[in-house]
Backbone of each chain as ProteinMPNN parsed JSONL, in Angstrom:
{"seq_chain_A": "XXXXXXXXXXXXXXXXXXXXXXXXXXXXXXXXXXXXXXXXXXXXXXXXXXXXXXXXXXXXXXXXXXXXXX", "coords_chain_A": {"N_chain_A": [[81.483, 87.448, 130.751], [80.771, 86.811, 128.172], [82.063, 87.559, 125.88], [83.052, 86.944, 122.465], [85.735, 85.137, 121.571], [88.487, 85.598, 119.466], [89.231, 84.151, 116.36], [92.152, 82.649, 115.287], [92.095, 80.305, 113.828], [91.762, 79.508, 111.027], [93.316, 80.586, 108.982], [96.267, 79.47, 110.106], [95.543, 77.184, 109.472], [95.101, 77.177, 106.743], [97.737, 77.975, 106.109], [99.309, 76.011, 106.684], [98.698, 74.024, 104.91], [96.529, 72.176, 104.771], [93.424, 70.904, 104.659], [89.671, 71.199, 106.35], [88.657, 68.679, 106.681], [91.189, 67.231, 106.805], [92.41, 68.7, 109.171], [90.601, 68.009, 111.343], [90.329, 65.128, 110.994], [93.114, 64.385, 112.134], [93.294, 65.978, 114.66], [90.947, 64.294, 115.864], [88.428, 64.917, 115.161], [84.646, 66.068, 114.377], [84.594, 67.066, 110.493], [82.779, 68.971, 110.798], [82.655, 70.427, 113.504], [85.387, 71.863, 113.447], [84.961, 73.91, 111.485], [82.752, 75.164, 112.699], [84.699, 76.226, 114.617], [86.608, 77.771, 113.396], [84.323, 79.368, 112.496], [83.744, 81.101, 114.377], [81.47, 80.487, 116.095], [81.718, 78.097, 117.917], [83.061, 77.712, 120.584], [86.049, 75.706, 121.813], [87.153, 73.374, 123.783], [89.63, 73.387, 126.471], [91.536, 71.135, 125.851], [90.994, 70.366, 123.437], [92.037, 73.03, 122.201], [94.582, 72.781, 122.857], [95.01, 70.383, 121.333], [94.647, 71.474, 118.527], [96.531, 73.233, 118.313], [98.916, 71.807, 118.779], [98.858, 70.327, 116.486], [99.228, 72.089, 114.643], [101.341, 73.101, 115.388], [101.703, 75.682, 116.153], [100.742, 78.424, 119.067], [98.662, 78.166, 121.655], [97.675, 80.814, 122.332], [98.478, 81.612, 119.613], [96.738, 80.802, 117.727], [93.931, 81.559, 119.006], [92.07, 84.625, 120.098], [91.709, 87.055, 123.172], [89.245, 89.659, 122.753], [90.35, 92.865, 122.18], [90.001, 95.32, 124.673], [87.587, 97.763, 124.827]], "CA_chain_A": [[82.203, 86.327, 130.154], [79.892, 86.314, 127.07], [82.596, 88.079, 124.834], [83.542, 86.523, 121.712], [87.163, 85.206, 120.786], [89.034, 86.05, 118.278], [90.11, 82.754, 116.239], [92.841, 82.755, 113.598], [92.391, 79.085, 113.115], [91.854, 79.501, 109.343], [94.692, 81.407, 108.535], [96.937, 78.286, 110.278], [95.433, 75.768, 109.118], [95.794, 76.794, 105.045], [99.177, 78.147, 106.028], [99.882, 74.413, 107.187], [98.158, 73.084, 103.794], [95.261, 71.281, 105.793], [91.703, 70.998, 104.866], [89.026, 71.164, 107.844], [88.81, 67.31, 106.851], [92.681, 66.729, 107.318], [93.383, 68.488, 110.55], [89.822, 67.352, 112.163], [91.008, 63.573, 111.631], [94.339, 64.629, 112.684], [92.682, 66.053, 116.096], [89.603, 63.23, 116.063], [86.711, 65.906, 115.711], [83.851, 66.185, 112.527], [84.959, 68.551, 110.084], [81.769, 70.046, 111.104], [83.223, 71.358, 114.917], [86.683, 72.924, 113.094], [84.295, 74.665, 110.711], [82.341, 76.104, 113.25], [85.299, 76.997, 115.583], [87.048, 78.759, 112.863], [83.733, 81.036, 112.096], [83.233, 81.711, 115.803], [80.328, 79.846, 116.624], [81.861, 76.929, 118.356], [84.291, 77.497, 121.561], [86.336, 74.371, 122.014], [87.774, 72.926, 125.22], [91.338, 73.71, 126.519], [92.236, 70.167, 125.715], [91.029, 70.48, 122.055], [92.617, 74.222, 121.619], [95.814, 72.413, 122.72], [95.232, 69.553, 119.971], [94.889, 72.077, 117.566], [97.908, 73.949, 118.512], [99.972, 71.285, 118.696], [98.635, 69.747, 115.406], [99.688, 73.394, 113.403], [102.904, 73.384, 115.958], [101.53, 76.968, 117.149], [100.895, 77.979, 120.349], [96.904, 78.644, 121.708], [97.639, 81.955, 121.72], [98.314, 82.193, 117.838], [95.235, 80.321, 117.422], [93.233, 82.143, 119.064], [92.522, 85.671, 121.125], [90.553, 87.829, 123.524], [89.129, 91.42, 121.791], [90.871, 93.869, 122.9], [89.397, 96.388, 125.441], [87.304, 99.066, 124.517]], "C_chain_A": [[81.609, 85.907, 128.807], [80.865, 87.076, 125.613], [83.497, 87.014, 123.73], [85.233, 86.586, 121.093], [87.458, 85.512, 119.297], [89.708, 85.186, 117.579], [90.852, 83.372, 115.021], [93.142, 81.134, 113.403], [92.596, 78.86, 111.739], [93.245, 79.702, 108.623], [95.8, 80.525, 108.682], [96.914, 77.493, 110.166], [95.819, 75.956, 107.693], [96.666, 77.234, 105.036], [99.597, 76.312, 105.728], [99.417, 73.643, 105.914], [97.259, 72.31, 104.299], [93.924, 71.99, 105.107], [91.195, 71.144, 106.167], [89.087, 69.876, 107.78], [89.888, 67.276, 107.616], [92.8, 66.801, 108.788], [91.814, 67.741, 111.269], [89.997, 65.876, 112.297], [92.25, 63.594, 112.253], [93.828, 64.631, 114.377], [91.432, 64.994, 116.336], [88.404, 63.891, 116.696], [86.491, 65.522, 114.18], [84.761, 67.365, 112.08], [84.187, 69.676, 110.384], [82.184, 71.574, 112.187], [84.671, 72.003, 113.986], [86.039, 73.851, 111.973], [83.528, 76.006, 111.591], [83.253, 76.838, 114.243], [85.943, 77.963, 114.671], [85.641, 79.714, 112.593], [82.682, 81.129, 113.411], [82.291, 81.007, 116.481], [80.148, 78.861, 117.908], [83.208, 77.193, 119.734], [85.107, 76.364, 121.789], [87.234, 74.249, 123.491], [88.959, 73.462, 124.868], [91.605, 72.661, 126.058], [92.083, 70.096, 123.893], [92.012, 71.587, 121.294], [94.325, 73.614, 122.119], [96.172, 71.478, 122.02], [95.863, 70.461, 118.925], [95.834, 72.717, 117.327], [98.941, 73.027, 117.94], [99.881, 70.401, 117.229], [99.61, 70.792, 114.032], [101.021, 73.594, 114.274], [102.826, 75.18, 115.926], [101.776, 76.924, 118.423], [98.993, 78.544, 120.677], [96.861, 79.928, 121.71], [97.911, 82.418, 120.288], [96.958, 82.18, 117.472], [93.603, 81.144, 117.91], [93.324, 83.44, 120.469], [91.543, 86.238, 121.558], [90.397, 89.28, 122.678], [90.268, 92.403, 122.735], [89.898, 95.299, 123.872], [88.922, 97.494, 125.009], [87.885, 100.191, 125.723]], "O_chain_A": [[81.879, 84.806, 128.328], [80.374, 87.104, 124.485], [84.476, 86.384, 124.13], [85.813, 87.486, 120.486], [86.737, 85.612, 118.304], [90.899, 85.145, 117.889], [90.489, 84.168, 114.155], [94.199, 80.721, 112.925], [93.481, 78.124, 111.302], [93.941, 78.992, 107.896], [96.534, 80.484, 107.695], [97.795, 76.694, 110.484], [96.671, 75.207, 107.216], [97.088, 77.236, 103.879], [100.046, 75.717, 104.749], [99.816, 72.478, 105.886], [97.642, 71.207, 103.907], [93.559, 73.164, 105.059], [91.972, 71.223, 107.118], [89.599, 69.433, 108.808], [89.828, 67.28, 108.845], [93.075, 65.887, 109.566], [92.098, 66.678, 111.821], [89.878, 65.317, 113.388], [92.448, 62.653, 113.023], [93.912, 63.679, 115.153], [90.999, 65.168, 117.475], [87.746, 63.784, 117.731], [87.201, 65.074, 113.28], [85.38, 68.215, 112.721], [84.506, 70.864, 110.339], [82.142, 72.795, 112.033], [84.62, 73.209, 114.23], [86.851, 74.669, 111.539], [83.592, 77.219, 111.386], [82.858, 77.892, 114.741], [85.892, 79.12, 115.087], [85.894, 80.913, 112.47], [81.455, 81.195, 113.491], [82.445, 80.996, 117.703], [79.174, 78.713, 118.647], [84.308, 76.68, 119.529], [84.222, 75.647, 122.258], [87.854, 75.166, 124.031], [89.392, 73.859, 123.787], [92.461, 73.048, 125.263], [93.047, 69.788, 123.192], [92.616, 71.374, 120.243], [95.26, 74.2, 121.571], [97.377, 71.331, 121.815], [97.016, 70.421, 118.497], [96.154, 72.892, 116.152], [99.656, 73.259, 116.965], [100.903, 69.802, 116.895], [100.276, 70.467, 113.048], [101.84, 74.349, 113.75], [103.83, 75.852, 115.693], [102.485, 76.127, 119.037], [98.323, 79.211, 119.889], [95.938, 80.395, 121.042], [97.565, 83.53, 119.89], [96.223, 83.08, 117.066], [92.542, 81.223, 117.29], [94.102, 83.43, 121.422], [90.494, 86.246, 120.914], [91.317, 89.844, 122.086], [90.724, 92.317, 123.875], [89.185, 96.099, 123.265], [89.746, 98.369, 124.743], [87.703, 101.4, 125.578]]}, "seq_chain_B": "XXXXXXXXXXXXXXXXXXXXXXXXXXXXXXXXXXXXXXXXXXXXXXXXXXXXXXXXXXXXXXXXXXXXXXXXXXXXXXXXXXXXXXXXXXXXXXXXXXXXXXXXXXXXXXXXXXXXXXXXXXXXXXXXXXXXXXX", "coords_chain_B": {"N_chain_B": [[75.265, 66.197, 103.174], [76.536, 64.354, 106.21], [79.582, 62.83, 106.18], [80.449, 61.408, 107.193], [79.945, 57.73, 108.868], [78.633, 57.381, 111.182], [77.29, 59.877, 112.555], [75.674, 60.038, 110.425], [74.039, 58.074, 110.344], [72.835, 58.809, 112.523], [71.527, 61.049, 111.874], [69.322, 60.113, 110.249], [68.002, 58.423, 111.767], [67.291, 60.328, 113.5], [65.965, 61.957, 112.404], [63.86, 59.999, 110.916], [62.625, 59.435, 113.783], [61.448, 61.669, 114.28], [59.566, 62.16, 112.254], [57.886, 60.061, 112.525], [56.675, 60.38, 114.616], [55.164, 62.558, 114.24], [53.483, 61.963, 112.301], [52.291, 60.398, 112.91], [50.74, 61.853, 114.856], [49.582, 63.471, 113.54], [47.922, 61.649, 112.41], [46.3, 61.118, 114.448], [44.767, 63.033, 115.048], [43.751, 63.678, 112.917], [42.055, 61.096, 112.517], [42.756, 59.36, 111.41], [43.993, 55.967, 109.288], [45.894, 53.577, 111.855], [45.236, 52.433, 115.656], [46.347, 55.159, 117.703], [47.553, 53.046, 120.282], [48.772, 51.218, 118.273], [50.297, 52.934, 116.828], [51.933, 53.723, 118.665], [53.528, 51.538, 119.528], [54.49, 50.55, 116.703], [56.311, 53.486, 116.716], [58.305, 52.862, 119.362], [59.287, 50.882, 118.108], [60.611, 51.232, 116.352], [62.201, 52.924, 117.371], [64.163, 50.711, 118.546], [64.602, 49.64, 117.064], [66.541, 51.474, 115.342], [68.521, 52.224, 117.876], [69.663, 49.595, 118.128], [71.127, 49.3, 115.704], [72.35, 51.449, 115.81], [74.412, 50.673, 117.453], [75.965, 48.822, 116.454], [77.206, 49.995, 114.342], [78.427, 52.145, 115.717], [80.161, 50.04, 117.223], [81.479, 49.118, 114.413], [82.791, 50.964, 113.631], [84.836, 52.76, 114.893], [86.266, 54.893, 115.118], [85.011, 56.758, 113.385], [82.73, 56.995, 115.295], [84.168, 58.267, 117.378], [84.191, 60.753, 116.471], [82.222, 61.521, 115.488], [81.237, 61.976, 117.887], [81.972, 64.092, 119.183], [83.231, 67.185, 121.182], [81.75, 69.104, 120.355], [79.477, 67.932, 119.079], [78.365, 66.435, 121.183], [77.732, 68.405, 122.924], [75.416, 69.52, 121.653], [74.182, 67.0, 121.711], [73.986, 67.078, 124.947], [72.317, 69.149, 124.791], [69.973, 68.658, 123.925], [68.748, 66.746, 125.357], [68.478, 68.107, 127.755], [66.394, 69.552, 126.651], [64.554, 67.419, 125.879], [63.56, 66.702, 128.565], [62.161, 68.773, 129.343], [60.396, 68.835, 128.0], [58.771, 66.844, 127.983], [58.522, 66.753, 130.355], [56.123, 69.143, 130.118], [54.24, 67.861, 128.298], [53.467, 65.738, 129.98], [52.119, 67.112, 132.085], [50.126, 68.23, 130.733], [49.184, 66.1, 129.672], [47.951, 64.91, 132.17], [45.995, 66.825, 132.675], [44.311, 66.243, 130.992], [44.233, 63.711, 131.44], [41.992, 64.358, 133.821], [40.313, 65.372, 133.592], [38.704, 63.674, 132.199], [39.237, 63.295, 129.164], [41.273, 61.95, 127.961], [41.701, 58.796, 127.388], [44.066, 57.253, 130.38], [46.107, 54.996, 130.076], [46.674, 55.055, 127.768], [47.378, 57.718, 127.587], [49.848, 57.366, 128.821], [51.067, 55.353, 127.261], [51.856, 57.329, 125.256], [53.691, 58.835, 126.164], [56.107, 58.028, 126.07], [57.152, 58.006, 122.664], [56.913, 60.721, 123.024], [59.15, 61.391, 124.591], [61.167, 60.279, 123.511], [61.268, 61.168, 120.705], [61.855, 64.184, 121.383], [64.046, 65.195, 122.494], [65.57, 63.908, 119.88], [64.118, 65.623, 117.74], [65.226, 68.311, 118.419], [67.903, 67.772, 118.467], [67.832, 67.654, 115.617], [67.342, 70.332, 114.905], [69.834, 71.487, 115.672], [71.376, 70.272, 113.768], [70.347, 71.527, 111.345], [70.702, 74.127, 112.03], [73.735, 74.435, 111.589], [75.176, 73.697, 114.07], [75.729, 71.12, 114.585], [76.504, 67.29, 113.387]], "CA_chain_B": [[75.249, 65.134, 104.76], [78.272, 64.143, 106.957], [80.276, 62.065, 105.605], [80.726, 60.682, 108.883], [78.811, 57.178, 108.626], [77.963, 57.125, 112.61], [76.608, 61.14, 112.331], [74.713, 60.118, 109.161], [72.998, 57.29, 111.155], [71.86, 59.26, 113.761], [70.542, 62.295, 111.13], [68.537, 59.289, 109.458], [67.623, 57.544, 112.657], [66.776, 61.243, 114.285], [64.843, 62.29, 111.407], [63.272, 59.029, 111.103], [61.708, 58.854, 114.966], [60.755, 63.287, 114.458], [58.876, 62.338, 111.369], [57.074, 58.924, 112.861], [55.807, 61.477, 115.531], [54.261, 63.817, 113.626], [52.444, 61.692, 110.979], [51.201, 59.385, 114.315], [49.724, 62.729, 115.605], [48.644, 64.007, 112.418], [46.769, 60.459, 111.698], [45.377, 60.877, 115.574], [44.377, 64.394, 114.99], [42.166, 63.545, 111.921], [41.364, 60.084, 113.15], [42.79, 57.919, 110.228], [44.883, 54.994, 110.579], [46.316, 52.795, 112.993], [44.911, 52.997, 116.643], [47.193, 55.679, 119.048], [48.419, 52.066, 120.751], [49.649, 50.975, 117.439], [51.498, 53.685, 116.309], [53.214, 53.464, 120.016], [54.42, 50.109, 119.067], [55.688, 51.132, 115.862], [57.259, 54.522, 117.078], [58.931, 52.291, 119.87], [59.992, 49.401, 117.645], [61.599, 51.962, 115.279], [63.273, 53.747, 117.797], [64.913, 50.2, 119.12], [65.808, 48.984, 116.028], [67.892, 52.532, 115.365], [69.459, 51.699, 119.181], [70.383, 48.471, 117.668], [71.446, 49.714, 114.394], [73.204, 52.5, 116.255], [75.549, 50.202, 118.605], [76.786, 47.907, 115.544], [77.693, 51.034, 113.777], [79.431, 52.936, 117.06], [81.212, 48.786, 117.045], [81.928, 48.593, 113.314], [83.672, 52.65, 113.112], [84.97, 53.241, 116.321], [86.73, 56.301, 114.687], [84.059, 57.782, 112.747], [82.073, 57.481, 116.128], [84.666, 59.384, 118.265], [84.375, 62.266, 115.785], [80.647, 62.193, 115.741], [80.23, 61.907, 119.637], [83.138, 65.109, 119.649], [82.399, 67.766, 122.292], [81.044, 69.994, 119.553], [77.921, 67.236, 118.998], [78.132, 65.959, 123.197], [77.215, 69.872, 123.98], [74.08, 69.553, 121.406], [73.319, 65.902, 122.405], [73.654, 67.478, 126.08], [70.957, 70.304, 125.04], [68.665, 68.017, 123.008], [68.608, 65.928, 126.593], [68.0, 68.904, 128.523], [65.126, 69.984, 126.199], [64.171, 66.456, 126.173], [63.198, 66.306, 129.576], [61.324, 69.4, 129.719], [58.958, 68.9, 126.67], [58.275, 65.205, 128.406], [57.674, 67.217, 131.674], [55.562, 69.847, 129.735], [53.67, 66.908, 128.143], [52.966, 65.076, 131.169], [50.874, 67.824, 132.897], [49.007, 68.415, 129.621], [48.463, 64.487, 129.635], [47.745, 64.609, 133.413], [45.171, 67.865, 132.752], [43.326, 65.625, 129.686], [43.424, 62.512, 132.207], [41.925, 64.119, 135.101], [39.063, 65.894, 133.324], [38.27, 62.588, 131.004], [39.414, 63.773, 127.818], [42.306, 61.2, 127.905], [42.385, 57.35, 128.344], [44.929, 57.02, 131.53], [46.5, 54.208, 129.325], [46.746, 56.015, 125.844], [48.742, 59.014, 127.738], [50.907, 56.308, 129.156], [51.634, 55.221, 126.284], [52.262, 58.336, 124.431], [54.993, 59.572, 127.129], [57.152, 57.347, 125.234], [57.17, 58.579, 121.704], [57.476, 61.901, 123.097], [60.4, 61.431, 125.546], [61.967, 59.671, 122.198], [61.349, 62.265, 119.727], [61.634, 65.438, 121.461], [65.657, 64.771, 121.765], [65.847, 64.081, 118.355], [63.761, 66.923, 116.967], [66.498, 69.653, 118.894], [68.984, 67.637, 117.621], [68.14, 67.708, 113.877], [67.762, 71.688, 114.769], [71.07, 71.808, 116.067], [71.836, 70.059, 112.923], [70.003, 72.626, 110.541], [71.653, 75.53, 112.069], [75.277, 74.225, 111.687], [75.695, 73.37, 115.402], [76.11, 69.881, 114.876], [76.584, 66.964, 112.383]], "C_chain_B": [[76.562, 64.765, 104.964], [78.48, 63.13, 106.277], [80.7, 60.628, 106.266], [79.725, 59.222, 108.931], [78.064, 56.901, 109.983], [77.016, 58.644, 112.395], [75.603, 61.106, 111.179], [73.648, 59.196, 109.598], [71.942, 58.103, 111.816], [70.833, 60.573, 113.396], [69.651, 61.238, 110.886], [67.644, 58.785, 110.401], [66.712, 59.179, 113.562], [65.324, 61.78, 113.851], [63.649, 61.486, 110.935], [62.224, 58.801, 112.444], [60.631, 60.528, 114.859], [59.201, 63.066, 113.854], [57.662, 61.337, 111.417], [56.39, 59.489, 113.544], [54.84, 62.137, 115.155], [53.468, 62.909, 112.854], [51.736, 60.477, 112.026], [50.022, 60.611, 114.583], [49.197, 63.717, 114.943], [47.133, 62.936, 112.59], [45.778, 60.383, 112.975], [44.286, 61.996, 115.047], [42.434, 63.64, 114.075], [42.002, 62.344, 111.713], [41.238, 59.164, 111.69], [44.099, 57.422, 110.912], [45.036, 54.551, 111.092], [45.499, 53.053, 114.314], [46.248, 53.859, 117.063], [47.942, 54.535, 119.5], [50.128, 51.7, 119.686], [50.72, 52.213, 116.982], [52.844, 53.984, 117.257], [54.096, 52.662, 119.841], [55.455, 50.465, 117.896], [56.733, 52.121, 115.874], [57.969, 53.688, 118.02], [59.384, 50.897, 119.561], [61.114, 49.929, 117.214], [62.79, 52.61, 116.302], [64.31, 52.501, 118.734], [65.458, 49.247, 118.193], [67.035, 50.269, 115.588], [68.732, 52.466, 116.441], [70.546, 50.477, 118.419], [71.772, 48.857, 116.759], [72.77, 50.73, 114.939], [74.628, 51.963, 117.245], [76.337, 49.304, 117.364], [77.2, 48.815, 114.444], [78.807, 51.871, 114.202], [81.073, 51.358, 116.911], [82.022, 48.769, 115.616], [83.126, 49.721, 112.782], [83.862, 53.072, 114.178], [85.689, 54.84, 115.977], [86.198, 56.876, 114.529], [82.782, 57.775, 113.745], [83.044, 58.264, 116.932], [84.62, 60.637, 117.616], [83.097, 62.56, 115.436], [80.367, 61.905, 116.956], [81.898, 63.147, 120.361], [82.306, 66.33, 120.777], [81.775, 68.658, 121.658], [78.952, 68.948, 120.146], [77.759, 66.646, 120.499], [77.453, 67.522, 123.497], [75.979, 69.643, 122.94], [73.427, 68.184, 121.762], [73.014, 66.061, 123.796], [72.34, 68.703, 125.828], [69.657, 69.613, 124.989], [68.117, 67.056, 124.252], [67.584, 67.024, 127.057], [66.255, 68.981, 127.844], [63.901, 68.709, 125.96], [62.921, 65.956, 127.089], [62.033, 67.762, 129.7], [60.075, 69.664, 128.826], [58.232, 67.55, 127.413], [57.645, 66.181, 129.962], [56.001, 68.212, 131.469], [54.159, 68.924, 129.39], [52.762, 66.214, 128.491], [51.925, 65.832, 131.971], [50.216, 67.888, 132.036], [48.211, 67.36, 129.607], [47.254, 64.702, 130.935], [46.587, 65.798, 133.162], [44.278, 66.823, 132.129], [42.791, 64.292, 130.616], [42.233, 62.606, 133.346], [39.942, 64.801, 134.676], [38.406, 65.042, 131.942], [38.578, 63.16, 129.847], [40.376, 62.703, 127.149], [41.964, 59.439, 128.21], [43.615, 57.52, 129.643], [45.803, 56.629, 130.933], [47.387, 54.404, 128.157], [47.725, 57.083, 126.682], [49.796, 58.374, 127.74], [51.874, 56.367, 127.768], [52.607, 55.96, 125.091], [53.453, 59.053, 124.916], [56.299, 59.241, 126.425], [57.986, 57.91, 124.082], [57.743, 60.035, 121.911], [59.065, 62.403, 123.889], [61.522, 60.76, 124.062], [62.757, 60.952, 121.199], [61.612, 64.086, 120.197], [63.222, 65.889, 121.606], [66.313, 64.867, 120.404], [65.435, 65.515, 117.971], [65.011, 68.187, 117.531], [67.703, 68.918, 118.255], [69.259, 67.848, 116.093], [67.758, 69.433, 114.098], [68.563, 72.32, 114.889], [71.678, 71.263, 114.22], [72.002, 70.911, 111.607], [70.53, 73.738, 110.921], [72.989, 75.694, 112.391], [75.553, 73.924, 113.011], [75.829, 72.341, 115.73], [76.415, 68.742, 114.093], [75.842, 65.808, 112.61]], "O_chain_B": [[77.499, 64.815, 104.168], [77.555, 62.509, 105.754], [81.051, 59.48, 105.991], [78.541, 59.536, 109.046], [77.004, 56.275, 109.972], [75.869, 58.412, 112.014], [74.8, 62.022, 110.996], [72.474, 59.423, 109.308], [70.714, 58.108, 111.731], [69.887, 61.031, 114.036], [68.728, 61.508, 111.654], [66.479, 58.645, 110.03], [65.637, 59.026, 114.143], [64.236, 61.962, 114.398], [62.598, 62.032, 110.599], [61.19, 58.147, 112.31], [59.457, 60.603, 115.222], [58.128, 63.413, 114.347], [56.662, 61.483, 110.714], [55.198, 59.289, 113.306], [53.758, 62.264, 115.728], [52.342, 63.407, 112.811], [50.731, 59.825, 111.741], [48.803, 60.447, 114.545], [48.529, 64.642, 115.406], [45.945, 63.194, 112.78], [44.691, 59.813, 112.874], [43.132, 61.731, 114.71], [41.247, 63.382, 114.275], [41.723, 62.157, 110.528], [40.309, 58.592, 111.12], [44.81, 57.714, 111.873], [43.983, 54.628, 111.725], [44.887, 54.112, 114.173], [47.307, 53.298, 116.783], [49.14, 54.679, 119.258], [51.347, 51.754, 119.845], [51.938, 52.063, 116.894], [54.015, 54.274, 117.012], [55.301, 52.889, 119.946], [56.675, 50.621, 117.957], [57.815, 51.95, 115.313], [58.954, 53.506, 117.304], [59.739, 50.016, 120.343], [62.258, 49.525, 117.419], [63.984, 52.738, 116.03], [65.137, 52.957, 119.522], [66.342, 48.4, 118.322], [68.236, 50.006, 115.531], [69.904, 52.651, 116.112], [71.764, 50.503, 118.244], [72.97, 48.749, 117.023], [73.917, 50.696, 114.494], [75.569, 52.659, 117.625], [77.547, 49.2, 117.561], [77.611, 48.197, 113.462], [79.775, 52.252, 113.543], [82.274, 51.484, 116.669], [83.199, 48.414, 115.66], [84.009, 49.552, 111.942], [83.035, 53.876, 114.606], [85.497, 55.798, 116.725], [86.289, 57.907, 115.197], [81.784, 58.377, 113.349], [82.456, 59.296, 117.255], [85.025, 61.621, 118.234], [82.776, 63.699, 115.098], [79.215, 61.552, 117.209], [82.551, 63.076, 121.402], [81.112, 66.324, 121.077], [81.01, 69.263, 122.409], [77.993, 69.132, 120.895], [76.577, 66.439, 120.774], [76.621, 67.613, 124.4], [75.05, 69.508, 123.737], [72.239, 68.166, 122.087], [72.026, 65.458, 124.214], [71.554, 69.005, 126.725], [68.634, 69.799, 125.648], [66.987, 66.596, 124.089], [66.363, 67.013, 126.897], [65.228, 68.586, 128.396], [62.69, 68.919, 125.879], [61.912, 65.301, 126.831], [60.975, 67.505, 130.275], [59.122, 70.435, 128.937], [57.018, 67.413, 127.261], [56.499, 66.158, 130.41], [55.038, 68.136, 132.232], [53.123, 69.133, 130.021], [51.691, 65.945, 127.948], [50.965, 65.248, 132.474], [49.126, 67.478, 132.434], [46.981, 67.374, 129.555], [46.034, 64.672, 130.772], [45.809, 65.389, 134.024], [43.357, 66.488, 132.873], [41.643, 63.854, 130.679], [41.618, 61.637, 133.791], [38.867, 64.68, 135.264], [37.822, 65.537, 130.978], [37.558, 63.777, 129.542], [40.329, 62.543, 125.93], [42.039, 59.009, 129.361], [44.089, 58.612, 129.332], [46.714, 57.452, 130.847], [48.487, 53.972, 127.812], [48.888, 57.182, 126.291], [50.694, 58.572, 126.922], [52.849, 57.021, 127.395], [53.532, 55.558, 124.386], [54.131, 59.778, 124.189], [57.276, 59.97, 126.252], [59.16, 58.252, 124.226], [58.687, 60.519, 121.284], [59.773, 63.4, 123.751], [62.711, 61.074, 123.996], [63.884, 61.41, 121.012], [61.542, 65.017, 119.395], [63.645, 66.825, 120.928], [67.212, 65.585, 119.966], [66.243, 66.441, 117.892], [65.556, 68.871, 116.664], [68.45, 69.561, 117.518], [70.306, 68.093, 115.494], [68.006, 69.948, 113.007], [68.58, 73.494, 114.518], [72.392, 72.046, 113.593], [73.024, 71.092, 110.945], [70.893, 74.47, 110.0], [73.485, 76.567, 113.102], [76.784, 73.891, 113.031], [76.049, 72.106, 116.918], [77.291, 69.383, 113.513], [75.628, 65.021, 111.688]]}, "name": "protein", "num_of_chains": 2, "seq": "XXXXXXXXXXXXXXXXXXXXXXXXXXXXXXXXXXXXXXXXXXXXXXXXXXXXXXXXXXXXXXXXXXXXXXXXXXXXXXXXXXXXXXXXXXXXXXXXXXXXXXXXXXXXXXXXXXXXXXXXXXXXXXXXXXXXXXXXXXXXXXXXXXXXXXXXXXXXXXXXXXXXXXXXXXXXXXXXXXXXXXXXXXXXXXXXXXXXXXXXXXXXX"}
């Protein structure tokens, strides 16, 4: 269970025109935590990865994914 | 620094009790300075005026504390606990070794349990801070 997701938060958030400021007050996190979840570091709860979804009007699977299987 | 004025407290206030630590147990070391008691007092004044300081801050920005107490910084304020408790446990037998073979006042360890159960929280937290894992 130690395998690293695959986020495309970045990519949907400056689609959406959003800073890490913007959407992190949007969702009520630091900009710090949407910094580190977009460059992997940071896993975030289901209840956050469904903020963020519903903030960019994705779905948690856009946002983010498992690797694919060697 | 965060921008955040509750997360900027608690860097100031963290960094503030790390750094009272160390220059107490520098000034013990090479025996300038305050007594050991005193610097207890002051390390535990300081760290209850930042309490203070820290609840009329959490009251005054209730926003800009829900986004510095997010589950990003709750999972390093949950480590900096954990590690907390086991530097204070670590501590305590070292104390309890120094008390039992006179090397220690009884009193003076006492005392010192404090400071360290304070600061040893903080210090993981401002390392969580330095290596991006927290704000």
């Amino acid at each position: 269970m130690s395998a690293k997701l695959i986020v495309h938060l970045k990519a949907h958030r400056t689609e959406a025109g959003l800073t890490q400021a913007d959407l992190a007050e949007a969702v009520g996190v630091s900009r710090k935590t949407i910094n580190t979840i977009e460059n992997g570091v940071f896993t975030p709860s289901t209840y956050l990865a469904l903020c963020l979804a519903d903030e960019l009007e994705v779905s948690v699977h856009d946002l983010f994914a498992l690797p694919e299987d060697d | 620094m965060s921008s955040n004025p509750v997360a900027r407290l608690r860097l100031i206030g963290s960094a503030t009790m790390v750094l009272l630590v160390l220059a107490a147990v520098g000034a013990s070391i090479a025996s300038i300075g305050p007594s050991g008691l005193t610097w207890a007092w002051v390390i535990g004044g300081t760290a209850i005026a930042y309490a203070v300081l820290s609840a009329i801050m959490h009251l005054r920005h209730p926003e800009a504390a829900e986004a510095a107490w997010d589950e990003q910084n709750t999972t390093a304020h949950r480590d900096a606990l954990i590690f907390g408790f086991w530097a204070t446990l670590v501590t305590f037998l070292i104390f309890l070794a120094l008390v039992l073979t006179d090397r220690m006042d009884a009193r003076m360890a006492f005392f010192w349990l404090g400071p360290v159960l304070g600061a040893a929280p903080s210090a993981h937290y401002l390392a969580s801070i330095f290596r991006g894992r927290a704000e």
